[in-house]
C-alpha positions in Angstrom: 0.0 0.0 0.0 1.4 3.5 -1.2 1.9 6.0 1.3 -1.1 8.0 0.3 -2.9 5.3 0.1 -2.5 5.0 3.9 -3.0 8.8 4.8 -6.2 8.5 2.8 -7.2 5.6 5.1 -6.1 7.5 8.0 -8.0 10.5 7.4 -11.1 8.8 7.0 -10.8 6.9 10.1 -10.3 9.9 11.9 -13.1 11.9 10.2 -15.4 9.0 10.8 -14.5 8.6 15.0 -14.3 12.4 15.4 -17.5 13.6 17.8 -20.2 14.6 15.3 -20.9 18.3 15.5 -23.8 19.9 17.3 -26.0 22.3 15.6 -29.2 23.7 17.0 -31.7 25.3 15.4 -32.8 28.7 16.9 -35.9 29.3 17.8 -36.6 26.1 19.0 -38.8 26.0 22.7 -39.3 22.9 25.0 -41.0 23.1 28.0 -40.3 20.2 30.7 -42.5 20.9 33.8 -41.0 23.3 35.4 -38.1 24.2 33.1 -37.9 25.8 29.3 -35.5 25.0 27.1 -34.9 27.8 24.0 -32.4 26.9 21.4 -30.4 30.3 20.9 -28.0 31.3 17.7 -24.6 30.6 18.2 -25.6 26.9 19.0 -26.5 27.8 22.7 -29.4 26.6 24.3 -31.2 28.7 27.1 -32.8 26.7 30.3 -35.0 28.3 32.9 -36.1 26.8 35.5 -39.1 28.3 38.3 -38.9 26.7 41.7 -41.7 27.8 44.4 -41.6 27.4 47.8 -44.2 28.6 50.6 -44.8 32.1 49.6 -41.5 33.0 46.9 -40.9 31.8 43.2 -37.8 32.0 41.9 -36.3 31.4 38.2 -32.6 30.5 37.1 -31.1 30.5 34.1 -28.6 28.8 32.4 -26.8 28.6 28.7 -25.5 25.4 27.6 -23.3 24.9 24.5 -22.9 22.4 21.8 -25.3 20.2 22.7 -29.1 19.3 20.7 -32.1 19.6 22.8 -32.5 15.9 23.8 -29.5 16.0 25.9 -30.0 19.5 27.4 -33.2 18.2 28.7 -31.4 15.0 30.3 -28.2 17.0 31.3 -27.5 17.6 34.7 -26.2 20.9 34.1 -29.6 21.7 34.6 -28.4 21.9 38.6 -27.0 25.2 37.3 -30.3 26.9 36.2 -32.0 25.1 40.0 -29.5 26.1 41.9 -30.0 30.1 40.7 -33.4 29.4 40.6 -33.1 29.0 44.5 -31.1 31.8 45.2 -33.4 33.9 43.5 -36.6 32.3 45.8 -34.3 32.9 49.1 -33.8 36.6 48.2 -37.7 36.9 48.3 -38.4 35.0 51.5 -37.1 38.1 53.0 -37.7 37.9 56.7 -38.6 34.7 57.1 -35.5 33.2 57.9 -37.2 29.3 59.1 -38.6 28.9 55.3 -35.1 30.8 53.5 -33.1 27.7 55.7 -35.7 25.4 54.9 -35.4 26.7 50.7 -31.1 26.4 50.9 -31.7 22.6 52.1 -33.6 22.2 48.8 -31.0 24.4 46.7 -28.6 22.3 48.2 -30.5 18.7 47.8 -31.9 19.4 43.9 -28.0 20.9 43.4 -26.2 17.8 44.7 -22.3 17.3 43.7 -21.6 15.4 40.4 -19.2 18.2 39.5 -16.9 16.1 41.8 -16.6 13.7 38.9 -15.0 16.1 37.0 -12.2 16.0 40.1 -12.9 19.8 41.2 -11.6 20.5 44.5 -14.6 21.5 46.7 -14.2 22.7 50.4 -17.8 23.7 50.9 -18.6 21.4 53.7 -16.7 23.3 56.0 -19.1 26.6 55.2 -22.1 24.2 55.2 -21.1 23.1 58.8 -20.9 26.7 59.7 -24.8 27.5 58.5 -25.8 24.2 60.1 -24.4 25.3 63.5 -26.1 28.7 63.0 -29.2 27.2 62.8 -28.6 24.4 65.6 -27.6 27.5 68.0 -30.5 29.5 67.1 -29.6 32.1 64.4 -31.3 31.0 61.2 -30.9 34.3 60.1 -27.2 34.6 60.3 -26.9 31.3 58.7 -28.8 32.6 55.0 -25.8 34.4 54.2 -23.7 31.3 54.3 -25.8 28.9 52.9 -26.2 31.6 49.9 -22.6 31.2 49.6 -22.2 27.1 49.5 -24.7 27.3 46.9 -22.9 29.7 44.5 -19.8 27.6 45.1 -21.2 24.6 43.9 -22.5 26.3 41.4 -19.5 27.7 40.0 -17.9 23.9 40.4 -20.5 22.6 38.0 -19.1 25.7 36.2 -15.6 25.2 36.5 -16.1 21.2 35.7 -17.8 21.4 32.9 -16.3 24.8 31.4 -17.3 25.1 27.3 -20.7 23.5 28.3 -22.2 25.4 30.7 -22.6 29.2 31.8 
């Protein structure tokens, strides 16, 4: 076999195994309970999600990249658009620091922590454990701020983790 012959072979094998290309179409809108999905130019997709709790709503948003609807709706990167979703629903609860506590467990259990798989170093638990003894001791209001603050940081893990997918 020539030695074109054999870059020719090559090149087709590596076309053929390369990851196919996503391509959206804009303009495109799925709704999922709870949570849209709007294919954007650019091959972005838009998700927002509404969470409600007690007497707050609150939506999230986030914009995933290079992927087709199907998987977007099956992705967990969806945590991203909950977790802001939450944050937004605490800021509402204003004074009523027992249901805001109550809404950062949820943030926290509907977040949960598969952005470890993309070995992320995450040192959260030590500010969770802070807002769980602010509540134990009494001061549910001095704990919000914290618990604010573990979800953002797991938020921007699924961020840093999946970087190019997510934003």
């Amino acid at each position: 076999m020539s030695v074109f012959a054999v870059a020719t072979v090559l090149l087709a094998v590596t076309a053929c195994s390369a990851p196919p290309h996503v391509v959206v179409v804009p303009g495109q809108v799925v709704v999922d309970g709870n949570t849209t999905f709007r294919t954007k130019d650019q091959n972005r997709i838009e998700v927002t999600v509404l969470r409600a709790f007690e007497s707050a709503s609150g939506t999230g948003v986030a914009t995933f990249h290079d992927m087709d609807l199907e998987t977007a709706r099956r992705s967990p990167l969806v945590r991203v658009a909950v977790g802001r979703a939450w944050l937004d629903l605490t800021s509402h609860l204003g004074a009523e620091a027992h249901q805001a506590v109550l809404a950062c467990h949820r943030a926290l259990d509907e977040l949960g922590q598969l952005y470890l798989t993309k070995r992320v170093f995450d040192d959260s638990e030590q500010y969770l454990q802070i807002a769980e003894d602010a509540v134990a001791h009494g001061n549910e209001p001095g704990s919000i701020p914290t618990f604010e603050k573990v979800i953002r940081w797991r938020i921007a893990l699924y961020l840093r983790g999946y970087r190019g997918l997510v934003e």
